[in-house]
SEGU-676373 format. One record per residue (C-alpha): residue in three letters; x, y, z. Coordinates in steps of 0.02 Angstrom, whole numbers, padded with zeros to 5 digits, always signed. Example, Ala and Ser with C-alpha at 12.3 -4.5 7.8 and 13.67 -1.06 7.14 Angstrom:
% residues 2
ALA+00615-00225+00390;SER+00684-00053+00357;
***
This chain:
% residues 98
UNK+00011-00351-01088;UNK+00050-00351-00904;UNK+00209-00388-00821;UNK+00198-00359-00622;UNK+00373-00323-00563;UNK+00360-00275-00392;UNK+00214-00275-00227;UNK+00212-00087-00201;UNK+00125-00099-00046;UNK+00021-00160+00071;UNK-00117-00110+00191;UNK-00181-00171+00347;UNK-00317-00127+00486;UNK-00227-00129+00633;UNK-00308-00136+00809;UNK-00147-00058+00933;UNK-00075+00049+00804;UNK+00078+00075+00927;UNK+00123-00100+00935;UNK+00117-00106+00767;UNK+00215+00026+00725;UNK+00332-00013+00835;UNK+00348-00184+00754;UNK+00362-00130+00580;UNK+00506-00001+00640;UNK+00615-00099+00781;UNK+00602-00283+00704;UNK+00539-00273+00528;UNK+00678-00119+00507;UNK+00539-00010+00414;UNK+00561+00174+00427;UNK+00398+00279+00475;UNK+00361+00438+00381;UNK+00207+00520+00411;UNK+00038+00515+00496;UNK-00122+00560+00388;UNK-00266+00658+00464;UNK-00349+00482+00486;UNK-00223+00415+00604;UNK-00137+00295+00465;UNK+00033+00261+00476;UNK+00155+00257+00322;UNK+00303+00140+00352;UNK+00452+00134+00198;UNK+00612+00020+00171;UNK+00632+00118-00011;UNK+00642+00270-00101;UNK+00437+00246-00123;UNK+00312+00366-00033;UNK+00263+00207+00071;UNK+00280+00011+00074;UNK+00152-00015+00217;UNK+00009+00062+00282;UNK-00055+00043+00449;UNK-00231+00078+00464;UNK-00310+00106+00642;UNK-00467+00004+00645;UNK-00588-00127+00771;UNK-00536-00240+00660;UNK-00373-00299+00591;UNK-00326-00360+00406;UNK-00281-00344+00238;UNK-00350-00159+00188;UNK-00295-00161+00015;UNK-00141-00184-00089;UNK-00045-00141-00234;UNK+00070-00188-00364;UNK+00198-00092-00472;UNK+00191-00119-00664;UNK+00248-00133-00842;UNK+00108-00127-00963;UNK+00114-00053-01165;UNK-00067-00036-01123;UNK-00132+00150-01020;UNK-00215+00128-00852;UNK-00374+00110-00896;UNK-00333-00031-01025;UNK-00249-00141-00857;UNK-00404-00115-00758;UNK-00509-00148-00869;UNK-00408-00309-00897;UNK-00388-00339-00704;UNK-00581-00338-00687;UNK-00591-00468-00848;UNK-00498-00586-00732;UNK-00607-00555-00589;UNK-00517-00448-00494;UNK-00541-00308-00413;UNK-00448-00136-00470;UNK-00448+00031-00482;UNK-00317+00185-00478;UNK-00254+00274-00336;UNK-00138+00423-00320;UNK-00022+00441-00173;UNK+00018+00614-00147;UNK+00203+00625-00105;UNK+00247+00782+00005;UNK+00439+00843-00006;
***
């Protein structure tokens, strides 16, 4: 029903959002995009809107994550599956500005 073929992306809190950034960019080789009215950072190594988020925060951590998919099943049907296992899921839209 579900075959996971790629991460998509992942989020973290991030307490020196500079340092962080700067990581991602000068070692990791990511390629920053845009900042959101929120101060997050959106880091790519692909043709996707964004691979990593940096999220300023007093805190730092996982945020959230997500995977990219194959399923015969709609949207609804995988989340509803996802939350069978135990997991926690729902749908998010990423608004891609050209």
């Amino acid at each position: 029903m579900l075959h996971v073929f790629k991460l998509g992306f992942a989020a973290f809190h991030v307490l020196e959002m500079q340092a962080m950034k700067k990581y991602y960019e000068d070692i990791a080789g990511f390629t920053f995009t845009e900042t959101d009215e929120n101060g997050s950072a959106y880091l790519i190594t692909s043709t996707d809107h964004h691979n990593i988020v940096l999220i300023p925060s007093h805190r730092s951590g996982i945020h959230s994550f997500g995977f990219q998919y194959e399923s015969e099943g709609s949207r609804e049907e995988v989340i509803e599956h996802l939350r069978s296992l135990g997991i926690e899921a729902s749908e998010a839209e990423v608004g891609i500005q050209l």
